[in-house]
C-alpha positions in Angstrom: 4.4 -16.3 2.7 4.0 -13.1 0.5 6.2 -13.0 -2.3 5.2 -10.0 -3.5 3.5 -6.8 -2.8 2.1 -4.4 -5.6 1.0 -0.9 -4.7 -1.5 0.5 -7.1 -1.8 4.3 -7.7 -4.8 6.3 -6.5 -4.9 10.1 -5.2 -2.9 12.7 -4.0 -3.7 14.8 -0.9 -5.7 17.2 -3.3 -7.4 14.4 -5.2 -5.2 14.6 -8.1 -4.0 11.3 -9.5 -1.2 9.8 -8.3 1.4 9.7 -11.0 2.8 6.4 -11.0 1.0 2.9 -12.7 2.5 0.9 -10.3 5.2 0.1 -7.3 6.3 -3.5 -7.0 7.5 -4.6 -3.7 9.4 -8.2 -3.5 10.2 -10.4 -0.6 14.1 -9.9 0.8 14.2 -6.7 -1.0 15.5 -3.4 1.0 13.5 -0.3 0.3 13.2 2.8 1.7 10.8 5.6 2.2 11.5 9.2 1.3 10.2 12.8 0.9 9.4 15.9 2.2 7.0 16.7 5.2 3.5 16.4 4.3 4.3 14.1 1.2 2.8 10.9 2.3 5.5 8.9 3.7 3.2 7.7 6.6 0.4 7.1 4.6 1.7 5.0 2.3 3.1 3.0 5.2 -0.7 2.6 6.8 -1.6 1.7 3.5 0.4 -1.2 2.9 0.0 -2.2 6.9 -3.9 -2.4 6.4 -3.6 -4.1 2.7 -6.1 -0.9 1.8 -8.8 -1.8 -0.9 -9.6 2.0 -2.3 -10.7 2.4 1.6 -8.3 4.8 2.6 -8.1 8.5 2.2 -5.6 7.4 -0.6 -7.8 5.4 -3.1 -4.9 3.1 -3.2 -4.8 -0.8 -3.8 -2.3 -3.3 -2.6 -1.8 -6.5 -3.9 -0.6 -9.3 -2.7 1.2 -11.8 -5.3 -1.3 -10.4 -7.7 -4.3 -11.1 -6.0 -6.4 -8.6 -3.4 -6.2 -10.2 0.1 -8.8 -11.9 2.2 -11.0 -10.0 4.4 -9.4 -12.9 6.9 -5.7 -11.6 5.6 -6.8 -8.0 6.2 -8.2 -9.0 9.5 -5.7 -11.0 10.8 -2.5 -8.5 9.8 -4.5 -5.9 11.9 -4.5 -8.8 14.7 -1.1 -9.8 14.9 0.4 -6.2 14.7 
């Protein structure tokens, strides 16, 4: 079981830096996503749903309870979805 999910920051739409060090997701937390059109809403959700490893348009990094995932975890999220 995950425990914990840590986004970690990488670029905007333009390429800018994204201007956060950090987003901590925990286990039976409620959270929601919010934002304008265009703002990355949906992106952020494919990135957490692929556990992205600076492979995404993004250049983001997720966690999982501190560690980077498996290329079995990756794998087998994208299986079971």
């Amino acid at each position: 079981m995950i425990h914990q999910i840590r986004i970690l920051p990488g670029a905007d739409k333009n390429g800018k830096p994204e201007n956060y060090s950090e987003i901590d997701l925990k286990s039976g937390e409620l959270y929601t996503i919010v934002g304008n059109t265009g703002s990355g809403k949906s992106r952020l959700i494919k990135d957490l749903e692929q556990f992205v490893q600076q492979d995404s348009v993004s250049q983001r990094t997720i966690l999982l309870d501190g560690r980077l995932p498996s290329p079995e975890e990756r794998l087998n999220i994208s299986r079971n979805r």
